[in-house]
C-alpha positions in Angstrom: -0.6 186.3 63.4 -1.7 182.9 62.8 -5.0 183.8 61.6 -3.6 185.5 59.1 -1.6 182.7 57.9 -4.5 180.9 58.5 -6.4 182.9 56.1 -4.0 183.1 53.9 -3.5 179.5 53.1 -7.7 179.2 53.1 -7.5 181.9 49.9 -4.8 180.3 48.4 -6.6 176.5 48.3 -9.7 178.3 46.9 -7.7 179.5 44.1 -5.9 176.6 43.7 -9.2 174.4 43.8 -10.3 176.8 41.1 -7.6 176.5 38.5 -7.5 172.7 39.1 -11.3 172.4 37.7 -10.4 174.6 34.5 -10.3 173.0 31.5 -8.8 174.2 28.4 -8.6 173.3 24.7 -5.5 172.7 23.0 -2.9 175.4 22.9 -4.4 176.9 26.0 -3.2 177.0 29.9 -5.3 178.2 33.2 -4.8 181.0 34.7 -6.3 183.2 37.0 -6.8 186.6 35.9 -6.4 190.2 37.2 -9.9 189.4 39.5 -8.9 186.3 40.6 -10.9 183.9 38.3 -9.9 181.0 36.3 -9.8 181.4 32.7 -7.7 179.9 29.3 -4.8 181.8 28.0 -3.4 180.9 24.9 0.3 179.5 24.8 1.0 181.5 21.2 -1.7 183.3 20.8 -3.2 186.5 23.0 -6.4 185.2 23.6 -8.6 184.1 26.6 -11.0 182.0 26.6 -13.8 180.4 29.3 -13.2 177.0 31.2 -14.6 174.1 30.4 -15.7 174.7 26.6 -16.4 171.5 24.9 -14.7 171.2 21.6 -16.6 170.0 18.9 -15.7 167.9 16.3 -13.9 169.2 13.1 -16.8 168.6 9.8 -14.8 166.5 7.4 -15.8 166.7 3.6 -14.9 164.7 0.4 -12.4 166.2 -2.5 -15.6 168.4 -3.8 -16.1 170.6 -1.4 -15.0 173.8 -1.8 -15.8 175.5 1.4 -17.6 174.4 5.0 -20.3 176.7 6.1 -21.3 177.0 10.0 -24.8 178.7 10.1 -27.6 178.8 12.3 -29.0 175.2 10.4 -25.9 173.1 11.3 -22.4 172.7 10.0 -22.3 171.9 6.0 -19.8 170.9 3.3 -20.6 173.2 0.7 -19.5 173.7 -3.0 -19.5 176.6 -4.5 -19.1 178.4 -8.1 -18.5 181.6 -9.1 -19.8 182.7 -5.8 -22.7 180.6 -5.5 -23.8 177.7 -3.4 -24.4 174.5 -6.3 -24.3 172.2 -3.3 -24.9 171.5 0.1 -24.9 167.8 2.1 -23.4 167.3 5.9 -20.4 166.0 7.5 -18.9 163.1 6.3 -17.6 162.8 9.9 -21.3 161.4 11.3 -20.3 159.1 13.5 -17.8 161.5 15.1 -20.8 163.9 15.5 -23.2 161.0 16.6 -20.5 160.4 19.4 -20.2 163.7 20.6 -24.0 165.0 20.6 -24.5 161.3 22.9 -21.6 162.5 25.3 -23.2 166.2 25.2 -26.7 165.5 25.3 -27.2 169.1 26.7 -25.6 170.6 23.1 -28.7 171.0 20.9 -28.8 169.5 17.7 -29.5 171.6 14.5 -31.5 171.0 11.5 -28.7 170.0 9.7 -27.6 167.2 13.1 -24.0 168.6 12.9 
């Protein structure tokens, strides 16, 4: 009887130890799911998500901009007319960025640095 309790309590901490060392973004709470593994679940949204994802900073652009395009080059403010791309330059955030790529130093930087 006792080592059941015993290992009981053992499988409980391990979860426990688990959930504490998730991380979630904003709008998101740990949970374990059906298997037993940590995970984000969105407060008002149905959606799951990994632990631990590092959030990266929101590209800011000037009164011109007229769209912001994420492709494999970087992040861009963009203008476009009529359907077509008349200009591209980057964040206007860079310091932000230049802040987070030194504290993530593991995320690799694009062409466009953001």
């Amino acid at each position: 009887m006792n080592l059941g309790i015993i290992f009981l309590t053992v499988i409980s901490l391990a979860f426990a130890d688990e959930l504490s060392d998730c991380k979630c973004l904003e709008g998101y709470r740990p949970q374990l799911d059906e298997d037993g593994h940590a995970m984000c679940y969105g407060i008002h949204v149905k959606a799951f998500a990994p632990c631990n994802l590092i959030k990266k900073p929101r590209c800011q652009c000037g009164p011109e901009v007229t769209g912001i395009l994420n492709d494999a080059s970087g992040v861009w403010c963009v203008k476009y007319n009529r359907g077509s791309q008349v200009k591209r330059w980057r964040c206007e955030n860079r310091e932000e960025w230049e802040t987070f790529f030194s504290q993530h130093p593991n995320i690799q930087r694009t062409n466009g640095r953001n």
